[in-house]
N, C-alpha and C positions, 0 to 999 in steps of 0.2 A: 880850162885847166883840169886834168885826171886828177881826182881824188883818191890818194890811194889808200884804201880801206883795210883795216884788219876785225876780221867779222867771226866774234866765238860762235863755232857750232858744235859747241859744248851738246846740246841740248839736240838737236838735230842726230850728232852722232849714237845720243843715248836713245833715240823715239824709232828708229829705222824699221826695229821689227813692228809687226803691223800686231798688236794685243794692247792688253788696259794700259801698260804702261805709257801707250801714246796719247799724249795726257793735250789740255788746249795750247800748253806752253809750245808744243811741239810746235804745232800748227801755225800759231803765230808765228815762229823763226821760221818756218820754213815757207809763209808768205811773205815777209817779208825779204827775206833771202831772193827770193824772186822778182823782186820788186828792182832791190838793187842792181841785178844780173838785167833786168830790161834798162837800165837806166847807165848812160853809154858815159856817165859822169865820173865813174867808178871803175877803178879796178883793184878786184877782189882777191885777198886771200885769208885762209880761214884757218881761225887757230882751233886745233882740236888735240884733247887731252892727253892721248895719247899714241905714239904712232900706232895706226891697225891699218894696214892696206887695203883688205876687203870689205871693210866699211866705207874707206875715202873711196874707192871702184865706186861702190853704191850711190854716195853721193854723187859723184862725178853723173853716173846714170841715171839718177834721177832727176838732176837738171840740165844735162844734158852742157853741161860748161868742163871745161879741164883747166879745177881749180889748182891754183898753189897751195899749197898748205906749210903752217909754222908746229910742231908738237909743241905741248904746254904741257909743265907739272906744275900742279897749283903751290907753293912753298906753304900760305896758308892751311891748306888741307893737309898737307902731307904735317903739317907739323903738331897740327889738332889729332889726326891720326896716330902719330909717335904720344902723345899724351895719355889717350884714350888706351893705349896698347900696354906704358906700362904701370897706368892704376890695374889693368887687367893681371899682371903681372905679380904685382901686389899684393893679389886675390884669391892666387893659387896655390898650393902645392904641386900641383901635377907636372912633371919634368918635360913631360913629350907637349904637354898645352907651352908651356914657358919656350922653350925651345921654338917652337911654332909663332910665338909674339915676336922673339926677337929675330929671328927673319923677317919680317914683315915690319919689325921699325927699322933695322938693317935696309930693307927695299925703297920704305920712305926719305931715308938718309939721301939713300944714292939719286932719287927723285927730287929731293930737294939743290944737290950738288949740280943736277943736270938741269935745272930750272935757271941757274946763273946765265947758261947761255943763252936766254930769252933774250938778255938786257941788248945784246949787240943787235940782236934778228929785229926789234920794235924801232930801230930808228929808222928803216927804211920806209916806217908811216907815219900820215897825220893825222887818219881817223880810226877810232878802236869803238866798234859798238860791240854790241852783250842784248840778246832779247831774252837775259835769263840771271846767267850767274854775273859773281863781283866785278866787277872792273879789276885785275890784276893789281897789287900793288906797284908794280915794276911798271904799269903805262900808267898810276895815277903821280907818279912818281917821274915823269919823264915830259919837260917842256913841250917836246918836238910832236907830241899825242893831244890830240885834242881826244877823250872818250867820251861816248855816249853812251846811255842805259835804258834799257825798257825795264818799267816798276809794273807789278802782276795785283800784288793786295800785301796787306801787311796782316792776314787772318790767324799764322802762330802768337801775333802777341794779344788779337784781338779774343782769340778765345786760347789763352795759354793752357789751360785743361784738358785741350782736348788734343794736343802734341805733347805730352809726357815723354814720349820718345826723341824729339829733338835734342840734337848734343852739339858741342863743338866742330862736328865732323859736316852736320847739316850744311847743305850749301844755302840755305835761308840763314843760316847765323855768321855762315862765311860772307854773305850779300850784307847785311845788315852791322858790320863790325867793319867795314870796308867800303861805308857810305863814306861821300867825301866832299867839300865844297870846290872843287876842282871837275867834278862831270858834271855833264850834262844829264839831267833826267827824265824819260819822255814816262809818263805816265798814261796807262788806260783808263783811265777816267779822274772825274772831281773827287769820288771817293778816294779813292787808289792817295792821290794828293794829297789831299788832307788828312790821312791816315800815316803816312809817313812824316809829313809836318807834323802830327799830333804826337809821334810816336820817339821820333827822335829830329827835337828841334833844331839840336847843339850841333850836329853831322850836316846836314843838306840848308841850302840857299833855295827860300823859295822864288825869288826870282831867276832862277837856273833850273826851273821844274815846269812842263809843257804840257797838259794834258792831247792826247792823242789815241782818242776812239781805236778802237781796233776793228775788225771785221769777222763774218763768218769763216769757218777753218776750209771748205770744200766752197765749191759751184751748187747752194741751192736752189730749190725750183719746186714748184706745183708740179707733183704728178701722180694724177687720182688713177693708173693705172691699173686695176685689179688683180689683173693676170698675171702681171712681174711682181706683183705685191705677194702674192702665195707661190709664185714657183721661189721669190727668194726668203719666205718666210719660213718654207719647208728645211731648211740649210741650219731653222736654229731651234725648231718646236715642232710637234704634230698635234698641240694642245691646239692650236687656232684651226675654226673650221671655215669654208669657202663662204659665209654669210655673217658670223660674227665681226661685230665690233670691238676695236681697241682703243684703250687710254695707254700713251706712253711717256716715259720719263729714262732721263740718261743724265748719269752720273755716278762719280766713284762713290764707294761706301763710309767715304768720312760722314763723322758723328754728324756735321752739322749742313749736310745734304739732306738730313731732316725724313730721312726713305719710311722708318718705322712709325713716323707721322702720318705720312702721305697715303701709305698704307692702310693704315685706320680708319682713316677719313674716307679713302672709294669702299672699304669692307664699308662702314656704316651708310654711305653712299645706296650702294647694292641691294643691304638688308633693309634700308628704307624704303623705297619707291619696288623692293622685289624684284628686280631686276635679274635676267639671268645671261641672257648674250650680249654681255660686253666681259671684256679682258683689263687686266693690268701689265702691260708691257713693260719690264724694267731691262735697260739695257747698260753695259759701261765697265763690264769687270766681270771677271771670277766672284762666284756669292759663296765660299766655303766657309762654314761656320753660321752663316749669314738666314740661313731657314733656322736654326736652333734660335737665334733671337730672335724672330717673327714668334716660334711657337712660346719662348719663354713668358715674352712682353704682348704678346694680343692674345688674347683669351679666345679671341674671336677667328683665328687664323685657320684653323687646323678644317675649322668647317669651311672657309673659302679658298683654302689654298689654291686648286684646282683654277681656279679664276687670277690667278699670280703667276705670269711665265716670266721666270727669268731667262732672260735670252745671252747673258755672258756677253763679250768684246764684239760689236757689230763691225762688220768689216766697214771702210771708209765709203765703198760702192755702192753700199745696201742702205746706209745710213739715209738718205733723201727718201728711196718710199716707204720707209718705217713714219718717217714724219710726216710724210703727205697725208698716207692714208689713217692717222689715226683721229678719230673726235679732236680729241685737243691733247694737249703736249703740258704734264705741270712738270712744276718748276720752286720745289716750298723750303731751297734753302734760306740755312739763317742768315748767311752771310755769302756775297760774291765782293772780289777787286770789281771783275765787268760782266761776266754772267756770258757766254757762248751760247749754251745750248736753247735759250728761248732768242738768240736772234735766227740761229741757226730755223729753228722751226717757223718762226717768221716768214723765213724767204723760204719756207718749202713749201706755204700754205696751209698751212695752220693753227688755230686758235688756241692762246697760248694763257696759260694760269700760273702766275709768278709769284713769288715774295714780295712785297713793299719797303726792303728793305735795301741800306746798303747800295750797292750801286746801279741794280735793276730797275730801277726808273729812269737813269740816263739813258737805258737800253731801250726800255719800251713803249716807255711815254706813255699815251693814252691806247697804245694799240693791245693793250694785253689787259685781262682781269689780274689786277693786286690784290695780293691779302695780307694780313697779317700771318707769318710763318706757322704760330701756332692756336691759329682759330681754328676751331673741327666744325663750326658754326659756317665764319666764313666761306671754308674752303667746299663743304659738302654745297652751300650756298650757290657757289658758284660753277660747280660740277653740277648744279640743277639746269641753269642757263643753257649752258653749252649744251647740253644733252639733251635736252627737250624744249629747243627754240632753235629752228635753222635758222632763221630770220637774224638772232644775234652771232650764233655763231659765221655767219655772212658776213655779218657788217666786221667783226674780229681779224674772220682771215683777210679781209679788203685792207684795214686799217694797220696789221700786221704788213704787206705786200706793200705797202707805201712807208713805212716807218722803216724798214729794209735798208730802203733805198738810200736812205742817209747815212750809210758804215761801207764803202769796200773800203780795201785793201790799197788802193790807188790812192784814196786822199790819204789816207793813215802816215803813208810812207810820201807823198806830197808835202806834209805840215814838218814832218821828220825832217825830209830833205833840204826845206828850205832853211828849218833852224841850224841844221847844221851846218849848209855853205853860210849862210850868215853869221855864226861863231867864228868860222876860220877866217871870212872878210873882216871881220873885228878883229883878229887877232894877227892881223898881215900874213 
């Protein structure tokens, strides 16, 4: 029997352009997306926010499928929105600002009016999955829907300090107000699980919650090529010369990516042992702002900067021989849901220095050096290993190439599949 699927590509529509904002969330809806389209159980249509035709084109091209599509106004956002617009409202004197709000909760109004015609377009389905945002209230709301969720981390409530800027309007507070015992919920790891049990017991069934690995975002792979390694290396820096070595690291600049640590610890690395050709490769974003706290916070910065290239949004093509070819690959946040970029470097062949924290040991088991996030002890410790012992860092990348093998994207969406034909066989 066809499953007939309604699949948000919420999250897909947002990631399209190729820059920082294509975040791991992307990645994962868009293998998984692919998983579904191989899997002949299914037929797909995709609800997306708002109509834009040049983007569903894109989609369409990029998998190569010509999908149906449903538009969605979120009623919850649009309504957090209308809220937020007029405490702003509230705030002003300025005629042309005020003016300016109330069109824009006028536009949410009529979003919201247009949002009623969902309710008829949802009964043509049975299944509604989300690799991202809420479950609609209108499908959790609707017998004829069985939904399913993928859960990422619960890190705004874990470190609430350091999201100051979450509001209402957030689609983490939209996901998290809009938990419900009626989905289904596949989580990326045991963390991930127990995090949102710990967080909000009252809302979710833990016997309705699935833990389910994720996988690498691309096709990685060993390749100690030299020659492609500097003609595409040349595309982001002319600091790296044809014999020097790199340490690299990817990731956004949130506080608790731990970067001005990590920092610290290869600068004191460096100045200890005297070290002079090797790099710190930082990849994953725009750094604006971002050298003024190096120089405010390291005392020590200004004399190594030079040995710090930030390389900005690595294209998705370039991404495998940045990884291959570096020493090893850290990794010293404080917190992950599942942690991407040390499996990712795993399968490209390289030895990887992680956090001990949080969910990174589901990830890397014994194939990777752990540390505590904020030892300068430990971590300089373990940058000694790598760097001056082939012999360990051998046995790392071997043990990394085998620990791999345990995450695609096939079984992910395998353990997926089967809870959910076996929901709908439970449920006639």
């Amino acid at each position: 029997m066809i499953k007939k699927l309604l699949f948000d590509a919420t999250a897909l529509i947002e990631g399209q352009n190729k820059n920082f904002n294509r975040s791991g969330i992307y990645w994962v809806a868009d293998n998984i997306l692919r998983q579904f389209i191989l899997n002949k159980k299914y037929d797909i249509t995709l609800l997306v926010p708002t109509y834009n035709f040049l983007k569903k084109i894109n989609i369409n091209k990029n998998y190569k499928s010509e999908f149906k599509y449903i538009s969605f106004y979120n009623k919850q956002i649009c309504k957090a929105n209308i809220n937020y617009l007029n405490n702003k409202i509230l705030k002003t004197y300025n005629v042309i600002k005020i003016c300016y709000y109330i069109l824009k909760i006028s536009i949410n109004w009529l979003y919201i009016k247009l949002s009623y015609t969902f309710k008829n377009k949802i009964n043509n389905f049975n299944i509604f999955f989300s690799p991202m945002y809420a479950v609609p209230e209108e499908i959790i709301n609707n017998p004829a829907v069985i939904s399913f969720q993928l859960l990422h981390d619960c890190i705004p409530n874990v470190f609430p300090d350091l999201y100051p800027f979450i509001d209402s309007r957030h689609w983490y507070i939209n996901l998290t107000e809009n938990l419900n015992k009626k989905t289904i919920y596949f989580c990326n790891s045991n963390c991930t699980k127990n995090d949102f049990l710990r967080f909000f017991p009252d809302k979710i069934e833990k016997n309705r919650m699935y833990v389910t690995p994720i996988a690498s975002a691309n096709n990685f792979f060993p390749n100690y090529d030299k020659a492609l390694l500097y003609k595409k290396i040349k595309n982001y820096t002319s600091k790296l010369t044809n014999n020097a070595h790199y340490i690299f690291s990817l990731c956004t600049l949130e506080p608790r990516k731990n970067l001005l640590f990590t920092i610290k610890c290869f600068i004191e690395f460096i100045k200890k042992h005297r070290i002079d050709n090797i790099y710190f490769l930082l990849g994953g974003g725009h750094f604006p702002g971002f050298i003024e706290q190096f120089r405010d916070k390291l005392s020590c910065f200004l004399e190594y900067q030079d040995k710090i290239i930030m390389l900005g949004y690595v294209n998705d093509e370039d991404l495998n021989i940045f990884y291959s070819n570096s020493m090893f690959f850290v990794y010293l946040s404080q917190y992950e849901g599942f942690g991407i970029p040390p499996l990712e470097a795993m399968c490209a062949g390289t030895p990887v220095i992680c956090s001990n924290n949080s969910s990174l040991p589901e990830v890397v088991g014994d194939a990777a050096i752990t540390i505590e996030y904020n030892s300068e002890e430990q971590c300089i410790n373990a940058f000694e290993k790598l760097y001056f012992n082939n012999e360990i860092r051998n046995e790392y990348i071997n043990k990394g190439l085998e620990r791999s093998k345990l995450f695609s994207w096939k079984k992910t969406f395998d353990i997926m599949s089967d809870i959910i034909i076996k929901t709908m066989n439970d449920n006639g």
